[in-house]
Biopython code that builds the backbone (N, CA, C, O; Angstrom):
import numpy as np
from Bio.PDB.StructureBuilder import StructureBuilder

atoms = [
    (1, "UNK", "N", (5.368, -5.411, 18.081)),
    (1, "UNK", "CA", (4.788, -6.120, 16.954)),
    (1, "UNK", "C", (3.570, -5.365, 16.450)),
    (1, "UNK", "O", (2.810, -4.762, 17.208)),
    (2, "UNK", "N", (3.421, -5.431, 15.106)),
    (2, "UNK", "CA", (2.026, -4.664, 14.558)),
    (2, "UNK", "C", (0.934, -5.726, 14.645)),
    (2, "UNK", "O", (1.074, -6.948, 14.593)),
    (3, "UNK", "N", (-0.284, -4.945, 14.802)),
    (3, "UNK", "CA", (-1.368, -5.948, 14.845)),
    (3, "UNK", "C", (-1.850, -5.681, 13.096)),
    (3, "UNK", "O", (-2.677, -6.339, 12.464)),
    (4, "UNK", "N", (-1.236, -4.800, 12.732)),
    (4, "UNK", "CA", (-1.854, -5.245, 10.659)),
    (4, "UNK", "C", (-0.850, -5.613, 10.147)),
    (4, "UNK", "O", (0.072, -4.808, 10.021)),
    (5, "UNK", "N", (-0.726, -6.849, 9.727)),
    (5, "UNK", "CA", (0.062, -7.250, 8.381)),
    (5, "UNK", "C", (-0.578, -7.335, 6.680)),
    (5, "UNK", "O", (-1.377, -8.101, 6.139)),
    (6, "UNK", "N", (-0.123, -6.652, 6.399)),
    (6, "UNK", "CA", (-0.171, -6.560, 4.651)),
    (6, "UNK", "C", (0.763, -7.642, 3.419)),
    (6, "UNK", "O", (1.984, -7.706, 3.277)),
    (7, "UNK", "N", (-0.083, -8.233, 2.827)),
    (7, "UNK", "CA", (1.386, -8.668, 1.700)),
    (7, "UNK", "C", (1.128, -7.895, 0.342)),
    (7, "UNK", "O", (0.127, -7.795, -0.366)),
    (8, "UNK", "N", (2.719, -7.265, 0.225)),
    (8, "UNK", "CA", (2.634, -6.801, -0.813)),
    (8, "UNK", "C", (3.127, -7.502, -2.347)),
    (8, "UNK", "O", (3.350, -8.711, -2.277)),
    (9, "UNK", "N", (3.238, -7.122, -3.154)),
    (9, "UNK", "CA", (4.293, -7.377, -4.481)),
    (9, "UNK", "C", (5.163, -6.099, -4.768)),
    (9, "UNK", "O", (4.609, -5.000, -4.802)),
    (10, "UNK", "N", (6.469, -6.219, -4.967)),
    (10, "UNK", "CA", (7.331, -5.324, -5.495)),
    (10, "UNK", "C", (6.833, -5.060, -6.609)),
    (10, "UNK", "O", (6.124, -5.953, -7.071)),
    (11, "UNK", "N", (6.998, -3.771, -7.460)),
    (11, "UNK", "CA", (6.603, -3.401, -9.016)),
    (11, "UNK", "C", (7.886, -2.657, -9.887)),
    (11, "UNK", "O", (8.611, -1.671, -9.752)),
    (12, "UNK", "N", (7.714, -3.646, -10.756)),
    (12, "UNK", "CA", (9.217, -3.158, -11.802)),
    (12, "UNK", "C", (8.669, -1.713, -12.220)),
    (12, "UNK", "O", (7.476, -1.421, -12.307)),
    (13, "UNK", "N", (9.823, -0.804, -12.480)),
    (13, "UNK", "CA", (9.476, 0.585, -13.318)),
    (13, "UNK", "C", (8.724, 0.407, -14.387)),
    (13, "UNK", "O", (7.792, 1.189, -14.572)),
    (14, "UNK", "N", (8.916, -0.414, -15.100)),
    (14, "UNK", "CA", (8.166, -0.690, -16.156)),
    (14, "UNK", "C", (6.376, -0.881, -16.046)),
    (14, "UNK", "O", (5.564, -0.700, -16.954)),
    (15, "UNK", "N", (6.161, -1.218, -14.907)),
    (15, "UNK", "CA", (5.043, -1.057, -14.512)),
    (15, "UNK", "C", (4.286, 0.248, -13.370)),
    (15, "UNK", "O", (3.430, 0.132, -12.493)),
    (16, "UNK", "N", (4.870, 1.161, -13.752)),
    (16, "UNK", "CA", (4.659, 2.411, -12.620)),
    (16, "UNK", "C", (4.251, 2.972, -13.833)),
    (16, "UNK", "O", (4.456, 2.514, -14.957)),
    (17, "UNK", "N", (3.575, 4.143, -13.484)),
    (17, "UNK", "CA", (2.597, 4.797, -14.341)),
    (17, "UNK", "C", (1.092, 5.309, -14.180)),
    (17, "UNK", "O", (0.602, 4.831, -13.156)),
    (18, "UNK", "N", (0.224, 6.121, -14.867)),
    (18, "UNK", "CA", (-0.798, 5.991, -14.741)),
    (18, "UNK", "C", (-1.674, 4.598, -15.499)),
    (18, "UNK", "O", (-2.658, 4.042, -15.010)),
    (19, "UNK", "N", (-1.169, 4.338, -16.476)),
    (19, "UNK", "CA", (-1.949, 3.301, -17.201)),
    (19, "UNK", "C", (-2.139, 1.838, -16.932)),
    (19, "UNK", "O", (-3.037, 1.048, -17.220)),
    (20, "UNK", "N", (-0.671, 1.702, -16.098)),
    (20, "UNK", "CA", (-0.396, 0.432, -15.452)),
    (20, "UNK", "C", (-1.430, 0.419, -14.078)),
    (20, "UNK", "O", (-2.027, -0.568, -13.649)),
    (21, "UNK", "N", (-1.460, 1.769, -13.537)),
    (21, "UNK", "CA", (-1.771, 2.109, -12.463)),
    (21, "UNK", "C", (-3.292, 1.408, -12.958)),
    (21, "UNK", "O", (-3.799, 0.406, -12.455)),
    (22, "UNK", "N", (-3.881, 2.271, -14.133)),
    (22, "UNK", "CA", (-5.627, 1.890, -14.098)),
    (22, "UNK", "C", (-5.716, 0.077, -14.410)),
    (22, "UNK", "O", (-6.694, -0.559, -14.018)),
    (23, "UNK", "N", (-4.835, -0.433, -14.978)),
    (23, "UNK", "CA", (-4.679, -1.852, -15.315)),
    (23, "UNK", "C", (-4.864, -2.743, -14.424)),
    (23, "UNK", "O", (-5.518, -3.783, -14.508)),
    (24, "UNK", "N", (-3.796, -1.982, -12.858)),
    (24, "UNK", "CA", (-3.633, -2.799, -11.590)),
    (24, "UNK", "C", (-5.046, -2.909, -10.911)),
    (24, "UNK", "O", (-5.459, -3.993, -10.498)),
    (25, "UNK", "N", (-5.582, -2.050, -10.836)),
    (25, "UNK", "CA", (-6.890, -1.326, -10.061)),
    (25, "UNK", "C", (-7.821, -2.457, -10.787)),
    (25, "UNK", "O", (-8.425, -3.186, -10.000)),
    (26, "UNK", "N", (-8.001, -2.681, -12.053)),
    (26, "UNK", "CA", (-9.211, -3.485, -12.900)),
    (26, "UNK", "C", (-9.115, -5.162, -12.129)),
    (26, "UNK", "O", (-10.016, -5.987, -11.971)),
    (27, "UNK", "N", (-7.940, -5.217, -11.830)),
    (27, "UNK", "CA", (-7.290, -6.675, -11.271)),
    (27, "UNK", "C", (-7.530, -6.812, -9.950)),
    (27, "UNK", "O", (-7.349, -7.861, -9.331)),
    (28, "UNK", "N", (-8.063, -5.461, -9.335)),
    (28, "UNK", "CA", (-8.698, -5.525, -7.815)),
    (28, "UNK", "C", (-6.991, -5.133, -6.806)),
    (28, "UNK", "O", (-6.942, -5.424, -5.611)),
    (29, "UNK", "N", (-6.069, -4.640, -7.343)),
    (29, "UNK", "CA", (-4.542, -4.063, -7.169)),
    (29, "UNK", "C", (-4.660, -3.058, -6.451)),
    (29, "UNK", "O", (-5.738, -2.534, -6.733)),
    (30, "UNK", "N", (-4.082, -2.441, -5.589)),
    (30, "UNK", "CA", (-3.383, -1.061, -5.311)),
    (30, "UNK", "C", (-2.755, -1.043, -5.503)),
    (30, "UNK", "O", (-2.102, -2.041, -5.197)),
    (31, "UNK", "N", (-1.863, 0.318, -6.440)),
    (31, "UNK", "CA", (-0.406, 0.576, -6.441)),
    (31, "UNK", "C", (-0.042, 2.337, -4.659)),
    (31, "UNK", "O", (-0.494, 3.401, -4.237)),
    (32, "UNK", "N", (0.985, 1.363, -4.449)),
    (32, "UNK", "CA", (1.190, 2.190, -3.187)),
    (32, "UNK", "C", (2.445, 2.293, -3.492)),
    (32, "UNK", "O", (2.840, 1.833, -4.563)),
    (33, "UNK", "N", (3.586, 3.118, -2.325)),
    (33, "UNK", "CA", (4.865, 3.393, -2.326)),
    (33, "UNK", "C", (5.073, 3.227, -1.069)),
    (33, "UNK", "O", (4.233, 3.489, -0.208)),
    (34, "UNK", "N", (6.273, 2.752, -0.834)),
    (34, "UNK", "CA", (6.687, 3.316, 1.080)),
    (34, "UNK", "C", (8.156, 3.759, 0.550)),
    (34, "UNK", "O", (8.934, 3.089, -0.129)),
    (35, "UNK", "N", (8.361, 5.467, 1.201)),
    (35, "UNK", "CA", (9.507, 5.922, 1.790)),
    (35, "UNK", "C", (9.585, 6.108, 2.591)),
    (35, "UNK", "O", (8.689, 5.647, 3.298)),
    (36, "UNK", "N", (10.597, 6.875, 3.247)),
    (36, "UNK", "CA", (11.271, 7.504, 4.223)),
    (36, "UNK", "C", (12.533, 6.943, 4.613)),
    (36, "UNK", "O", (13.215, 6.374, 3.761)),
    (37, "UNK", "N", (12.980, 7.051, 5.973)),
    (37, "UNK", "CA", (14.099, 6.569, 6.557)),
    (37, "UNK", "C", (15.261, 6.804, 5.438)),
    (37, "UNK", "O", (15.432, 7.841, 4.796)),
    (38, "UNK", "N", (16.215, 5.294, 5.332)),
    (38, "UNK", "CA", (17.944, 5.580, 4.573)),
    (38, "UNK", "C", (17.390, 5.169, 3.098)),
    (38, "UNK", "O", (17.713, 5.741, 2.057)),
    (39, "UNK", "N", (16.674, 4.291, 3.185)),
    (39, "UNK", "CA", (16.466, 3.243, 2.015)),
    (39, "UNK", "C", (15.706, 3.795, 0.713)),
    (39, "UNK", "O", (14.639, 4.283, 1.086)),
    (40, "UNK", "N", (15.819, 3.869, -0.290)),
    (40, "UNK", "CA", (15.249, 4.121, -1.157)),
    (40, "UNK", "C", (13.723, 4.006, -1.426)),
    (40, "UNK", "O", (12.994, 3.385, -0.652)),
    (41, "UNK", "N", (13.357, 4.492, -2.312)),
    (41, "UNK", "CA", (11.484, 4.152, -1.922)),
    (41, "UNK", "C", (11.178, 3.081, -2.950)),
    (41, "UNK", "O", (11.653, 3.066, -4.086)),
    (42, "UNK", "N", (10.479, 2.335, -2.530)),
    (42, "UNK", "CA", (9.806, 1.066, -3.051)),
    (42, "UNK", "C", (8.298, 0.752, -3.154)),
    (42, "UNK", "O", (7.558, 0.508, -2.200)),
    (43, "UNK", "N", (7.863, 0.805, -4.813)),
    (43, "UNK", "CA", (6.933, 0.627, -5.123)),
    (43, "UNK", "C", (5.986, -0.500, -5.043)),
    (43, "UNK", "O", (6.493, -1.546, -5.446)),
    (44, "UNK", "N", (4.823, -0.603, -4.665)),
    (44, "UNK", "CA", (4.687, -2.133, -4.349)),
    (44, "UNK", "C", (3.021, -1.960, -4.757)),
    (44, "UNK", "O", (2.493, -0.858, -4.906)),
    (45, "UNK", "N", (2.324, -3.234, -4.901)),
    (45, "UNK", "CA", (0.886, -3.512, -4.955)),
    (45, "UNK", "C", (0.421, -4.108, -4.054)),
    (45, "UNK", "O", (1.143, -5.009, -3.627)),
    (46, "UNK", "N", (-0.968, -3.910, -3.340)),
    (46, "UNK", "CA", (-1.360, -4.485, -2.402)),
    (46, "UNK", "C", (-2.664, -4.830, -3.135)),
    (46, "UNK", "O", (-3.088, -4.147, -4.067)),
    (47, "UNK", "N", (-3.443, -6.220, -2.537)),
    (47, "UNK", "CA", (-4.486, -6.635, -2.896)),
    (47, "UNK", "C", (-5.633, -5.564, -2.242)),
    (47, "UNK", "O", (-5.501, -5.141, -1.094)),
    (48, "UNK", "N", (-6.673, -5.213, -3.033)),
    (48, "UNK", "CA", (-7.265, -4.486, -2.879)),
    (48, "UNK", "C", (-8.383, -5.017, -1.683)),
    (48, "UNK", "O", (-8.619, -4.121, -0.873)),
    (49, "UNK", "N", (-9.044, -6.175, -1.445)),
    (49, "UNK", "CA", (-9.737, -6.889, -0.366)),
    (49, "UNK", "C", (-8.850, -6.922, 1.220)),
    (49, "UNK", "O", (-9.131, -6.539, 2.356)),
    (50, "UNK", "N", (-8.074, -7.359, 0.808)),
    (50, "UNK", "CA", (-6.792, -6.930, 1.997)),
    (50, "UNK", "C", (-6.965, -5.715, 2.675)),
    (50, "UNK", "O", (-7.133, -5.618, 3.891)),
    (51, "UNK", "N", (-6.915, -4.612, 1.721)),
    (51, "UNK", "CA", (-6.761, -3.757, 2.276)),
    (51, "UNK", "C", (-7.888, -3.167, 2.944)),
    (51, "UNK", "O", (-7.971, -3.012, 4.163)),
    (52, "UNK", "N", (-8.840, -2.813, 2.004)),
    (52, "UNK", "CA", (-10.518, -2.775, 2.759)),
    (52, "UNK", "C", (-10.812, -3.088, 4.001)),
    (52, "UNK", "O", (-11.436, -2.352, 4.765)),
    (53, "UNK", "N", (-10.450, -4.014, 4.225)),
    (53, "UNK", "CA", (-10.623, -4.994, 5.336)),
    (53, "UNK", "C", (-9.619, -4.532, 6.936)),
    (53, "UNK", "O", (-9.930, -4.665, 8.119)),
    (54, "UNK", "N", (-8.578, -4.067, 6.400)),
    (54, "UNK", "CA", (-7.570, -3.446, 7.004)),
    (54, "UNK", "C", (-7.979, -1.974, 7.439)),
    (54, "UNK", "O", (-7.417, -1.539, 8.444)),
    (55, "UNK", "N", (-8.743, -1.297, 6.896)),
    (55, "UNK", "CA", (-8.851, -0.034, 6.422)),
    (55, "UNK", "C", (-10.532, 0.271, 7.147)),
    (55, "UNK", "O", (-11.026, 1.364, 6.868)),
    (56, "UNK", "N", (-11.153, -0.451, 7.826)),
    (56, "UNK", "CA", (-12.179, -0.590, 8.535)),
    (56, "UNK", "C", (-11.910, -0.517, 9.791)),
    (56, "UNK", "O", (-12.852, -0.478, 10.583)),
    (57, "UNK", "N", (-10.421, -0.480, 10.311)),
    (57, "UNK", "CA", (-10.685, -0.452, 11.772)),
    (57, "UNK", "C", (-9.925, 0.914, 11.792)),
    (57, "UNK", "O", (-9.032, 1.045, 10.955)),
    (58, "UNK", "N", (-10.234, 2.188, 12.850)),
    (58, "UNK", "CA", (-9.744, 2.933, 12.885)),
    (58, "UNK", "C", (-7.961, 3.209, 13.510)),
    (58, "UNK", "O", (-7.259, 4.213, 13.385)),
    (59, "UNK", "N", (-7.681, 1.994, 14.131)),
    (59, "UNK", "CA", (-5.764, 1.948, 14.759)),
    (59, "UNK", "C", (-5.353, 1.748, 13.546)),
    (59, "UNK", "O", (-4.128, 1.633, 13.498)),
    (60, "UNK", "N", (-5.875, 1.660, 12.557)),
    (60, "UNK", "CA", (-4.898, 1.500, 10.523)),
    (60, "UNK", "C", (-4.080, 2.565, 10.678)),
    (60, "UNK", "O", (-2.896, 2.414, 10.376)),
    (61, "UNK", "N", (-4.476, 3.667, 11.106)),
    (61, "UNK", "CA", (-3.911, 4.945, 10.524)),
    (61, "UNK", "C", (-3.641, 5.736, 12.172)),
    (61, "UNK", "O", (-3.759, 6.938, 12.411)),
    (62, "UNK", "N", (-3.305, 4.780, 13.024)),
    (62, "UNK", "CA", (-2.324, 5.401, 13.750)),
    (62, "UNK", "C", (-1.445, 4.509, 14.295)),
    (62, "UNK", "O", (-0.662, 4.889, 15.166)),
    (63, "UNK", "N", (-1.463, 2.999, 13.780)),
    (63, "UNK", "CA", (-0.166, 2.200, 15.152)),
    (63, "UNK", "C", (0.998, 1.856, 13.535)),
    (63, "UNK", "O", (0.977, 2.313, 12.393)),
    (64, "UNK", "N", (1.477, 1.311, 13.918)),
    (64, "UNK", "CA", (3.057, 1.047, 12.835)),
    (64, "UNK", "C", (2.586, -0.385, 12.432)),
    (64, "UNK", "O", (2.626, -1.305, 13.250)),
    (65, "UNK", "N", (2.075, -0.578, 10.972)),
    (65, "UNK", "CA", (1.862, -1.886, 9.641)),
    (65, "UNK", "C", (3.006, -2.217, 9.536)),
    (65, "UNK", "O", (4.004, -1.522, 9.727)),
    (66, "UNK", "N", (2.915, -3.737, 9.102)),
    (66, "UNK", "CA", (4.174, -4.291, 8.706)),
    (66, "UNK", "C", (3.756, -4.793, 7.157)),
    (66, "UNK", "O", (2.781, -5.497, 6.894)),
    (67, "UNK", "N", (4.480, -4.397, 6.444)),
    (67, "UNK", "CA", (4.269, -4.845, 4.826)),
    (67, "UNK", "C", (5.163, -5.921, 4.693)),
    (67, "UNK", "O", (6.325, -5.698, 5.030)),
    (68, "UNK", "N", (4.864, -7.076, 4.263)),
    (68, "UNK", "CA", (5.383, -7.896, 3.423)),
    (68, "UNK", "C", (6.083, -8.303, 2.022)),
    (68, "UNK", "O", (5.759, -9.262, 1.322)),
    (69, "UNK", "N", (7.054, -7.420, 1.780)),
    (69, "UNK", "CA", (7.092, -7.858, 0.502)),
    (69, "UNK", "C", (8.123, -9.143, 0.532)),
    (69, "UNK", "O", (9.202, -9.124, 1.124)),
    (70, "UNK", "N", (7.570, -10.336, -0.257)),
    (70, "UNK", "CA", (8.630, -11.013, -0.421)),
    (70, "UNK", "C", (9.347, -11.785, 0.841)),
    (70, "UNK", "O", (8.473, -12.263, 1.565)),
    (71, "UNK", "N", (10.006, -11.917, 1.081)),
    (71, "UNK", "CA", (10.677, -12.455, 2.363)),
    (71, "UNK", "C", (11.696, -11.096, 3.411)),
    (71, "UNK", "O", (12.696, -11.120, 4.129)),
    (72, "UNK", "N", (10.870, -10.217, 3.015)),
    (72, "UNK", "CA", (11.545, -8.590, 3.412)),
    (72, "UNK", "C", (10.501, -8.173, 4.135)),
    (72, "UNK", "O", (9.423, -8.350, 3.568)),
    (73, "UNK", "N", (10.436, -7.543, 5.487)),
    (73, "UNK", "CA", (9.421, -6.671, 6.445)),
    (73, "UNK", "C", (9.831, -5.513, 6.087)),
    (73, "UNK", "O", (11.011, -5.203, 5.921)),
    (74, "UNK", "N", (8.283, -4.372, 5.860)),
    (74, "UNK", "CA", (8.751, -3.088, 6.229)),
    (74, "UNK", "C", (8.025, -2.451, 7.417)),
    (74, "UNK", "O", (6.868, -2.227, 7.062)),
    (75, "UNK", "N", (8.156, -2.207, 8.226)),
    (75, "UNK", "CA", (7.577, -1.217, 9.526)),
    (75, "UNK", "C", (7.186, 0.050, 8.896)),
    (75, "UNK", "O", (7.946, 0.997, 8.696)),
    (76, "UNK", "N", (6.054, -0.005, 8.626)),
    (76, "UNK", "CA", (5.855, 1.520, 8.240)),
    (76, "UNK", "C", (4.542, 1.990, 8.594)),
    (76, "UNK", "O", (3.613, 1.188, 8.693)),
    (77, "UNK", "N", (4.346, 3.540, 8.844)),
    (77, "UNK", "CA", (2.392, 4.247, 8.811)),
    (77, "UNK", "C", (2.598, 4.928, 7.903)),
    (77, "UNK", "O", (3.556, 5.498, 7.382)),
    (78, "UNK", "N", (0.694, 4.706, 7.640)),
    (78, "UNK", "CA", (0.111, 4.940, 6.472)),
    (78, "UNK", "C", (0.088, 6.925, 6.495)),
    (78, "UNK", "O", (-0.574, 7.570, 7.308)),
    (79, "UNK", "N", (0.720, 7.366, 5.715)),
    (79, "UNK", "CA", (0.658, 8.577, 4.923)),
    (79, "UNK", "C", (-0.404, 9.391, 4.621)),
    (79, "UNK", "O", (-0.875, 10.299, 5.306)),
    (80, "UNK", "N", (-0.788, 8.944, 3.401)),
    (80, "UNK", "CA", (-1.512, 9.710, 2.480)),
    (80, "UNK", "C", (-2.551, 8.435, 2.184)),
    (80, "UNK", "O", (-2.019, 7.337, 2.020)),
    (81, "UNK", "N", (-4.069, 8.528, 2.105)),
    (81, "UNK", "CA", (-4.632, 7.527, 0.756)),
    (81, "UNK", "C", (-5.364, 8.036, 0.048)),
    (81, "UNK", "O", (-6.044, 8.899, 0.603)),
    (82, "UNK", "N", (-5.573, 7.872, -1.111)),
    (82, "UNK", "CA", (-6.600, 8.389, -2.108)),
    (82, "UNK", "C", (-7.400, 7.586, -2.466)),
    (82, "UNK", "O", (-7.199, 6.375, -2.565)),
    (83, "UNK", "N", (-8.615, 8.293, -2.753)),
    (83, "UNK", "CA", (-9.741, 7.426, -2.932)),
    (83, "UNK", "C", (-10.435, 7.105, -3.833)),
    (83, "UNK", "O", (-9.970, 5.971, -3.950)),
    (84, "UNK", "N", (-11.366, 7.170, -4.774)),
    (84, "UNK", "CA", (-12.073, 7.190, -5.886)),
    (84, "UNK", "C", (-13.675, 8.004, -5.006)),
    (84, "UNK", "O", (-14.527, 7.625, -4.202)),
    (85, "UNK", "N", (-13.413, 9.052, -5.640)),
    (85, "UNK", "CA", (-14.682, 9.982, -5.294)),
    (85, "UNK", "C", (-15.869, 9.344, -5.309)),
    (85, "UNK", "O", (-16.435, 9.489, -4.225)),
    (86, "UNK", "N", (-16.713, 8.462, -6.360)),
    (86, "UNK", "CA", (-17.963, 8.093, -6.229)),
    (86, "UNK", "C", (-18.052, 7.373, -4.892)),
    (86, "UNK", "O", (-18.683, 7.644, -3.871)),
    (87, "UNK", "N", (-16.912, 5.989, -5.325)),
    (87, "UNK", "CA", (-17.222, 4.517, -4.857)),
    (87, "UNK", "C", (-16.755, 4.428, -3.708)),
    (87, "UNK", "O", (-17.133, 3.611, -2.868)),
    (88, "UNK", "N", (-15.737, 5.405, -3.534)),
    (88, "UNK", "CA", (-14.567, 5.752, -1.550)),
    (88, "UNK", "C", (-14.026, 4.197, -1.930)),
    (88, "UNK", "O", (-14.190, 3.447, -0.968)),
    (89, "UNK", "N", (-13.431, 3.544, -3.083)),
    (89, "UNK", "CA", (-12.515, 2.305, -2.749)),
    (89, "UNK", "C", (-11.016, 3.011, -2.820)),
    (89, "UNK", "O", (-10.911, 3.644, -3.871)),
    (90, "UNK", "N", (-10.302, 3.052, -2.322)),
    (90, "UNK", "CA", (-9.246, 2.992, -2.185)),
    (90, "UNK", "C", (-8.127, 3.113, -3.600)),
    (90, "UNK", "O", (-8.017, 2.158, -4.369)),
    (91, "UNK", "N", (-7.537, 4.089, -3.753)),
    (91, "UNK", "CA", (-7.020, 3.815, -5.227)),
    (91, "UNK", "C", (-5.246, 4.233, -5.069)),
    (91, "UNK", "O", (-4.611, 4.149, -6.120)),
    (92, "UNK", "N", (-4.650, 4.567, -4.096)),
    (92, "UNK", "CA", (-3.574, 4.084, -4.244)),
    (92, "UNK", "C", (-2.895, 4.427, -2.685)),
    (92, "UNK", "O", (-3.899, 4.616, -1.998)),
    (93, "UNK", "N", (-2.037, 4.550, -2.049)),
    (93, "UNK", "CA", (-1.810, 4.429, -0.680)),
    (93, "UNK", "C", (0.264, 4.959, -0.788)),
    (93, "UNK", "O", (1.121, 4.644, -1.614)),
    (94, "UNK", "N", (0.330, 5.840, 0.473)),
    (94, "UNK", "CA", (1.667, 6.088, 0.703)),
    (94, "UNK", "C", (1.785, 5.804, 2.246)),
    (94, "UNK", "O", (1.046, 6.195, 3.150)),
    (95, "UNK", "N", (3.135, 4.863, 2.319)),
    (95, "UNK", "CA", (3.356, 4.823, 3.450)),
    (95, "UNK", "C", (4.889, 5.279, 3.863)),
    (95, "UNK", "O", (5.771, 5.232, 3.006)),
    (96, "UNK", "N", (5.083, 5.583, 4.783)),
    (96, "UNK", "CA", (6.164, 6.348, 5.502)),
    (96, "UNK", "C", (6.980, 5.340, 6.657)),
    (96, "UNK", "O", (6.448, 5.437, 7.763)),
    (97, "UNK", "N", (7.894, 4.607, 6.631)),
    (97, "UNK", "CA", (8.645, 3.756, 7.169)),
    (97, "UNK", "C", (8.784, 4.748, 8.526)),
    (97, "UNK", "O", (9.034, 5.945, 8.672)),
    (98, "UNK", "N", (8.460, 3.506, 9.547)),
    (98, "UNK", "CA", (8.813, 3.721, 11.261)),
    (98, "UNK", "C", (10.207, 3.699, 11.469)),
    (98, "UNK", "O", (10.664, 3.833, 12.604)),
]
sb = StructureBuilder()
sb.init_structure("model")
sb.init_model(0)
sb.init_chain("A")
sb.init_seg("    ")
for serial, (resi, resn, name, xyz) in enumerate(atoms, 1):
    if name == "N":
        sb.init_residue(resn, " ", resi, " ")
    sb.init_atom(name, np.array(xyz, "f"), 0.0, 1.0, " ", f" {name:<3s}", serial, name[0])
structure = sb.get_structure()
């Protein structure tokens, strides 16, 4: 079992982008992705307080998160994150399915 759970939201194509991207972020949003494994990759938003909060303990970025989207688990570690140079908040996140 993971000790971080995340809830995410799925994101229609229609909302992927950079502009959507700066839109999500104003709303306090991350836009993230998780691939790997068989399954296709799936775009998703995470609340930005959530994550912060998540993102303060150093086992974030080495034991296996479980994302929530919806009534769907994903098992996945965190990848890649990018940051916003001034402020270091968090501006979008890749994760890589266990």
């Amino acid at each position: 079992m993971a000790n971080f759970t995340l809830n995410a939201q799925a994101r229609a194509e229609d909302l992927q982008g950079k502009g959507s991207s700066r839109r999500l972020r104003l709303q306090a949003q991350v836009p993230a992705i998780i691939y790997g494994g068989d399954a296709e990759p799936v775009t998703i938003t995470l609340e930005l307080r959530e994550l912060v909060k998540a993102l303060e303990s150093n086992a974030f970025f080495e034991e296996v998160i479980e994302i929530k989207i919806g009534d769907k688990v994903e098992n996945v570690k965190i990848q890649a994150m990018q940051r916003h140079p001034a402020k270091n908040t968090p501006m979008h996140a890749d994760f890589k399915r266990a």
